[in-house]
N, C-alpha and C positions, 0 to 999 in steps of 0.2 A: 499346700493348703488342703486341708482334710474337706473335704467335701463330700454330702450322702444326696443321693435321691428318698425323695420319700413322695410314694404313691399310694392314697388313698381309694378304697374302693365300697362298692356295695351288689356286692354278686346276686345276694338274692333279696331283692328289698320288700319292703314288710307290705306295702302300697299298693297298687293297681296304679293303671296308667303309666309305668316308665316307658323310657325307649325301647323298644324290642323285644327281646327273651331272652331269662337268664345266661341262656346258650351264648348268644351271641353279644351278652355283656362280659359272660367267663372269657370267650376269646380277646375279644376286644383288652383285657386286661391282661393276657398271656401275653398277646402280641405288643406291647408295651414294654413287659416285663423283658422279653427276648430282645427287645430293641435295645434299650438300655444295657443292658448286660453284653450284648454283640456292640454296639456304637460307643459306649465309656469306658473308663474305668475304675467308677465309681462304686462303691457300694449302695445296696438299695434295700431301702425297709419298704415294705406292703403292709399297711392297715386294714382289714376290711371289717366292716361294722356289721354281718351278718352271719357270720363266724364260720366261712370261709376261709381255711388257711389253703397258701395255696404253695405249692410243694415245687422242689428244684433242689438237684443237687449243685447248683453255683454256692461256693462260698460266699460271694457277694453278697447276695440275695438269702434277706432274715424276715420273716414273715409272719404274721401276730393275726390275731382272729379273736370277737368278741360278740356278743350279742347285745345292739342296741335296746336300750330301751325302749317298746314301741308309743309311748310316751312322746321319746324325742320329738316324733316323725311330724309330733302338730307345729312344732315351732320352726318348722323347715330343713333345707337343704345346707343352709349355713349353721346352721347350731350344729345341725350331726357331722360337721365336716372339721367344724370345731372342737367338737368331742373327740375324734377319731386321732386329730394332731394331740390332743392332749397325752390320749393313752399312747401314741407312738414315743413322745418324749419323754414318758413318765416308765416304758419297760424297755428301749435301747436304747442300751449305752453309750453305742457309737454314734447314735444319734447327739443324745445328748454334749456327747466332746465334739462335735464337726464345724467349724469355722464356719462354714456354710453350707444351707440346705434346702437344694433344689425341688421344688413344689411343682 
């Protein structure tokens, strides 16, 4: 069974008020990204909606980057996360053929 990870992100968001600092939201996403890639064997797309790409030489790991629109950000945290899966499915292929796809 073909199976993908797909981790959405928002490294530097448009907003005030998130958790922490950038810094320590880029980690938080590395350390993720390394986890997966060391603990599966799955392949892994990264989304980030703040156009963020974030670089690895795993062939695994395919990584996409966009500027939301700051627009989005008044309709919430679920709209732009909905956005983000849209465009994940809509530019990998391997996404798009994966029997299943872990969130």
């Amino acid at each position: 069974m073909e199976r993908v990870i797909l981790l959405t992100s928002t490294v530097k968001p448009y907003i005030g008020g998130f958790a922490g600092t950038v810094e320590k939201r880029l980690q938080e996403y590395e350390d993720a990204i390394s986890y997966y890639l060391q603990e599966t064997t799955f392949d892994i797309v990264v989304v980030d909606n703040s156009n963020y790409l974030f670089r690895n030489s795993n062939k695994r790991l395919r990584s996409y980057a966009f500027l939301a629109d700051p627009e989005d950000f008044k309709y919430g945290k679920g709209f732009g996360e909905a956005k983000i899966i849209s465009y994940a499915f809509k530019h990998d292929a391997g996404l798009q053929k994966a029997e299943q796809v872990i969130k």
